[in-house]
N, C-alpha and C positions, 0 to 999 in steps of 0.2 A: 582558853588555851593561849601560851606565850611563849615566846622564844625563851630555854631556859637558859640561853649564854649573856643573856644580860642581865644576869640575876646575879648579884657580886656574892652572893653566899653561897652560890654553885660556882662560879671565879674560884672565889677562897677554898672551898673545899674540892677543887681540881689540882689547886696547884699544891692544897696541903695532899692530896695523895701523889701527885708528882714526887713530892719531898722527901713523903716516907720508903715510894719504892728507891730513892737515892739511899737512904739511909738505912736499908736491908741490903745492901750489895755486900755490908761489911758481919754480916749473921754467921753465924757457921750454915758448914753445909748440911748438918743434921738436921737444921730448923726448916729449910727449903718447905717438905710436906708438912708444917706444924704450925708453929708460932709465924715464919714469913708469908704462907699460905693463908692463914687465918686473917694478918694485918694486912693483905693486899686485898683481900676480899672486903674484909671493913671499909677498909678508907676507901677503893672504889665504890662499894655501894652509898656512899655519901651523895657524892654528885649526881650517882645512876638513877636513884631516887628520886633525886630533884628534877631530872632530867623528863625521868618516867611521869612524875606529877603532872609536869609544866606541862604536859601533851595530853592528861586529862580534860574532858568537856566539863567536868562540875567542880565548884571550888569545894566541895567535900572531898571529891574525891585526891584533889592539889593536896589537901590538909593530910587526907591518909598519908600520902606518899611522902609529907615532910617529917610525921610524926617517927615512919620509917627511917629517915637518915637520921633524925637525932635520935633516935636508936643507936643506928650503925655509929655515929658521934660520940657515945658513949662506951663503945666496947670498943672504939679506937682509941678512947681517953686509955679505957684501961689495960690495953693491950700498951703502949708505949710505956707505961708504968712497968709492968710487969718486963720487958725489953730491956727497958736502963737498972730496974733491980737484977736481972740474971746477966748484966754488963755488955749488953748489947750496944746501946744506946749510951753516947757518954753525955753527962750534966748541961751542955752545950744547947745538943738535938732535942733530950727532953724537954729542957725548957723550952725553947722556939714550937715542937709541936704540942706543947702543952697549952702553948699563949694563943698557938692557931686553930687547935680545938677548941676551945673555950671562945674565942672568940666565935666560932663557925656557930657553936650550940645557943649564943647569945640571941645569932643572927636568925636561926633555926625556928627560937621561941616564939621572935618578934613576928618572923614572917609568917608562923604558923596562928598567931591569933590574931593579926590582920585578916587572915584569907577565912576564918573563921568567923571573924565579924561581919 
């Protein structure tokens, strides 16, 4: 068990869901029950995950809980794709949460087959 607020890949992936609820303020209002609903649930279950792991007692079970955020890190990759193709997201935002997921799932990997090892 570990405090999961010292863990910079829960850092990173708190302030990349900070970012993206900034970046849904500008969705239409149709999207609200759809596509904003779907990307707010993604991106929080990143950290939530991490969160939920870190308070596991077995490093298996740590590992389940992060295999689950880079889950959720993926259907955020592709939810922000899908956001800036239907003009949500302009060229800007995608890239910056594009550099931030990708970095997050890097960190995701690493830390999931350390705590595996």
């Amino acid at each position: 068990m570990q405090d999961y607020k010292e863990l910079i890949v829960w850092k990173r992936s708190h302030d990349l869901a900070l970012s993206i609820y900034k970046s849904m303020s500008e969705f239409p209002k149709e999207e609200t029950y759809n596509l904003v609903s779907q990307l707010k649930r993604a991106s929080t279950s990143i950290p939530a995950n991490i969160a939920e792991g870190a308070g596991r007692f077995t490093q298996k079970d740590f590992a389940s809980y992060l295999q689950n955020a880079l889950g959720s890190s993926h259907e955020v990759e592709y939810l922000i794709l899908l956001s800036k193709d239907l003009g949500f997201l302009n060229l800007e935002q995608y890239n910056t949460h594009t550099q931030n997921i990708n970095e997050i799932k890097a960190m995701l990997i690493s830390l999931i087959k350390k705590v595996r090892n």
